[in-house]
N, C-alpha and C positions, 0 to 999 in steps of 0.2 A: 264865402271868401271869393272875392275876383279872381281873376287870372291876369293878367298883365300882357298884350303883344308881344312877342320878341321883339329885342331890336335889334339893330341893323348891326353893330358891332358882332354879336354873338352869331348873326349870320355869315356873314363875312370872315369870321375866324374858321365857323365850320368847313364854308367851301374852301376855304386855305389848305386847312387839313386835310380834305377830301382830295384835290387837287395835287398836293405833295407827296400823300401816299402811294395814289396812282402811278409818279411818277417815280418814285422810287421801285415799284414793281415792276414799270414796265424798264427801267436802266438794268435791275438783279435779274428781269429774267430774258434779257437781250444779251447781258453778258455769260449767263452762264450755257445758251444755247450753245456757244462756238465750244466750250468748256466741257462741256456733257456730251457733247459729240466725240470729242477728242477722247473719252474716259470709255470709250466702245457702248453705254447707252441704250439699248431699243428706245426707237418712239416712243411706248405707254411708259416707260419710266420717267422720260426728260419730259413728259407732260404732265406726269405726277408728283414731281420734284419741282415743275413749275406752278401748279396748283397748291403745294405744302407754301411755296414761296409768297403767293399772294394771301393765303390764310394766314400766316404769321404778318406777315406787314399787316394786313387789313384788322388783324386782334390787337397787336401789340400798338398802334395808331388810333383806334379806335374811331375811326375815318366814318366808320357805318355802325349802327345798331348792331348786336354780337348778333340780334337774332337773322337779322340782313344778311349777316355776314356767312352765317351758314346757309343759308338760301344762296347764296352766289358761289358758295363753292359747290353745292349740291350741283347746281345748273355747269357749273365748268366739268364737274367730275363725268356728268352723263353726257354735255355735247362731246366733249375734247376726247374722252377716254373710249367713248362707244365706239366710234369707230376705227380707232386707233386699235381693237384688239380683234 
């Protein structure tokens, strides 16, 4: 059995979605920075509370592969958090 190209539509809806999610993580976790601060906070908290935030948008979106998806929080959890503690 062949397989078929992709085409262009289902391209283009990907990066939509790809593109939308992002942006909605980067508005949730710009506003809730001023927010978390104000709640007294430590640093590794409001960077873990910002990492839970992109892990939800990025699952419940489906923007990337789930297995992607844990891969890039792995990587946020070790740069962001490492030195933060």
């Amino acid at each position: 059995m062949e397989s078929s190209p992709p085409d262009l539509k289902s391209f283009v809806g990907n990066v939509t979605r790809i593109g939308v999610a992002f942006l909605v993580i980067g508005v949730i976790i710009a506003a809730l920075s001023g927010v978390a601060s104000g709640w007294g906070m430590p640093e590794p908290a409001r960077i873990a509370l910002a990492i839970l935030i992109v892990a939800a948008v990025l699952w419940i979106s489906e923007a990337a592969p789930l297995f992607v998806t844990s891969f890039i929080i792995l990587f946020l959890a070790i740069t962001l958090l490492e030195p933060a503690m």
